[in-house]
C-alpha positions in Angstrom: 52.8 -177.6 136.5 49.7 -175.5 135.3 46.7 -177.1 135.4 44.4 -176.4 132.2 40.4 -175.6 133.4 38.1 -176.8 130.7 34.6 -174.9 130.6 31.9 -177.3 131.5 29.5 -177.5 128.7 25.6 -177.0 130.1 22.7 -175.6 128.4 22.9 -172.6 129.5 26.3 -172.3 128.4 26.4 -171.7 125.0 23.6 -169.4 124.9 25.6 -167.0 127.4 28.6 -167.5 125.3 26.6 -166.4 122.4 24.8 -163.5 124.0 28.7 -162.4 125.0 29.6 -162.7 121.1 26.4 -160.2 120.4 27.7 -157.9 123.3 31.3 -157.9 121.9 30.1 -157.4 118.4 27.7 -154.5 119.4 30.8 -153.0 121.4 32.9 -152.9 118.0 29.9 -151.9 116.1 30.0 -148.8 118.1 33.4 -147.9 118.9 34.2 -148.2 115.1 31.2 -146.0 114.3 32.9 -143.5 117.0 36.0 -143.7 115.7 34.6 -143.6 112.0 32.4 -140.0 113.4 35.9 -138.4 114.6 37.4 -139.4 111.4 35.2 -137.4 108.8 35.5 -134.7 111.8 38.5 -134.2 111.4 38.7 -134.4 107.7 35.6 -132.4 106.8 35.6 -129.6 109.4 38.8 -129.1 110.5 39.3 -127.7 106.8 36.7 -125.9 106.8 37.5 -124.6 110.4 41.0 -123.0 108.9 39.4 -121.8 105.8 36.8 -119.6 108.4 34.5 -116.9 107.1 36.0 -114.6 110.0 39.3 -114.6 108.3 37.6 -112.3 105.9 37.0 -109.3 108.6 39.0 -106.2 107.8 39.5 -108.0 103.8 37.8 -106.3 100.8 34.5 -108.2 100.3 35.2 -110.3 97.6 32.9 -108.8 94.2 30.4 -111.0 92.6 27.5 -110.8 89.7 25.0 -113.1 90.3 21.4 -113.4 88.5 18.7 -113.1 91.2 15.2 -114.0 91.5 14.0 -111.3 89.5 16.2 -112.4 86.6 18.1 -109.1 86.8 22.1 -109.6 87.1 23.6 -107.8 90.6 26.9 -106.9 91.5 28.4 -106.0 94.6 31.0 -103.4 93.9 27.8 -101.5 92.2 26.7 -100.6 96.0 30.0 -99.2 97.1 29.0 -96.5 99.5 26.2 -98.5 100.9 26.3 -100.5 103.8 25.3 -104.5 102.8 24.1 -107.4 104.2 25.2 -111.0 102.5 23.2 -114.0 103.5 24.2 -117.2 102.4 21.5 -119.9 102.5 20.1 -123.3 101.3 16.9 -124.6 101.4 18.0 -127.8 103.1 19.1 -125.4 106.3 16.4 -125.3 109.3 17.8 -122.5 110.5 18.0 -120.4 107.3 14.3 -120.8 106.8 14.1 -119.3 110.4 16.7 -116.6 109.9 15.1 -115.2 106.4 12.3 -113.7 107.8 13.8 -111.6 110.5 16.3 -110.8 107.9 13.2 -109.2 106.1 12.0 -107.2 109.1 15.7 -105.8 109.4 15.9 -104.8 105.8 12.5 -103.1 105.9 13.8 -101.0 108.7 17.2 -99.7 107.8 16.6 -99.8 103.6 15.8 -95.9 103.7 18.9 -95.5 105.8 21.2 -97.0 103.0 21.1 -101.3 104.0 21.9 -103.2 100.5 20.5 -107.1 101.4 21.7 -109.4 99.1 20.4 -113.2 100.0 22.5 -115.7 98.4 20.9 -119.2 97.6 23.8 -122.2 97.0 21.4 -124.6 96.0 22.6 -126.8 93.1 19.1 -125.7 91.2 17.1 -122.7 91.5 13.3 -124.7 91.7 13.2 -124.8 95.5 15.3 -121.8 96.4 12.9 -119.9 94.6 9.7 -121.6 96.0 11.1 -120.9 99.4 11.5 -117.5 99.0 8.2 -116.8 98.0 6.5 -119.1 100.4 8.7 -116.6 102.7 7.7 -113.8 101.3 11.1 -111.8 101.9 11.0 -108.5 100.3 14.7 -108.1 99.7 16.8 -109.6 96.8 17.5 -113.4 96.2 20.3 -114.0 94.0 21.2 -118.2 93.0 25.3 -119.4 93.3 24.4 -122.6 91.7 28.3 -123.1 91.2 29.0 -122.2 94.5 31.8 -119.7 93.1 30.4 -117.1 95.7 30.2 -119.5 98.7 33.5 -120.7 97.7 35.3 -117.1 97.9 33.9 -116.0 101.1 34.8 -119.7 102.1 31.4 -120.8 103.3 31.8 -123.9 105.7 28.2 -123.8 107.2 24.9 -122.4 106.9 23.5 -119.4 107.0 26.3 -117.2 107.1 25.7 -113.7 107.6 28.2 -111.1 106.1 28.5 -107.5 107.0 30.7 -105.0 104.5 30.9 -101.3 105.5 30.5 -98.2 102.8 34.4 -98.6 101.5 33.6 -102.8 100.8 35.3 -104.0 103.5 33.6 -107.0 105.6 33.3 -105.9 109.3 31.0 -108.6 110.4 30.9 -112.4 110.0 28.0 -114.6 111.8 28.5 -118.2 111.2 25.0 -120.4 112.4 21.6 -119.5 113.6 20.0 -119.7 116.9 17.2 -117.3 118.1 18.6 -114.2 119.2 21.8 -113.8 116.7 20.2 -111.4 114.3 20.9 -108.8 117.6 24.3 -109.1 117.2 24.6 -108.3 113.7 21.7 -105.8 113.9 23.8 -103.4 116.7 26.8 -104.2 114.2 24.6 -102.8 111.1 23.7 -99.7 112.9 27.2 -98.6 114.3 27.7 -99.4 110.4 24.8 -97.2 109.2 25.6 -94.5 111.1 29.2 -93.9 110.2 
């Protein structure tokens, strides 16, 4: 016959009991805020994962017209024949704001050799894209996707993403990110493209 313990009662007792509760709670708490993480992982990036930027090497570059910061209108397929540079941006992005000043010094360098820098802002207004800029003082074009039609054709997932499209307007060259030290990637890809 089993013999049924009963839990003496003391003091002490209940206040473990409870402090158990908290830890069990706290436990659940955190594994459902895990499992809650993985779950808008895998809905939010993995489609963004398949829809990559860097399906778009060897593709024609997709042609736009967008109004820049000097109120003029630009379009792509105007600078067939020129190598360009397509940076896509926000103002909320760390490393953009790091990013857009190197990507000055590289288009002061190789402009007179035929570069075509286009700096695309996806901002949903253009207030603080454009107070950005100048606080940055870049000396190349900024141009504002406000309806993100740009971002969405050239399937932007993060930010900045760096585009590279040869002289014939195909894209050669995708970098996705910044970190200190990735402008040298696409910088030996832009001369190999400058000098073909």
């Amino acid at each position: 016959m089993l013999q049924h313990n009963q839990a003496v009662c003391s003091p002490a007792r209940p206040a473990a009991l409870a402090q158990s509760r908290l830890v069990t709670r706290s436990h659940l708490a955190a594994f459902l805020a895990a499992a809650f993480s993985a779950l808008l992982l895998i809905v939010v990036v993995a489609p963004v994962a398949d829809s990559s930027t860097t399906q778009l090497i060897g593709q024609p570059a997709p042609d736009f017209a967008l109004r820049s910061l000097d109120n003029e209108n630009l379009r792509l397929s105007e600078h067939l024949g020129e190598v360009v540079v397509i940076n896509f941006w926000a103002t909320w992005c760390g490393p953009c704001r790091q990013e857009m000043p190197l990507l000055d010094g590289v288009y002061g360098k190789y402009r007179l050799a035929g570069l075509v820098l286009f700096s695309v802002n996806i901002d949903d207004t253009q207030d603080r894209a454009i107070e950005m800029a100048r606080t940055l003082k870049v000396s190349y074009p900024v141009l504002f996707d406000t309806r993100k039609e740009v971002a969405r054709a050239y399937q932007i997932g993060t930010m900045p993403v760096t585009v590279l499209i040869d002289r014939e307007g195909v894209v050669r060259y995708v970098s996705e990110g910044y970190k200190p030290g990735y402008e040298k990637r696409y910088t030996d890809q832009l001369r190999e493209l400058l000098n073909k």
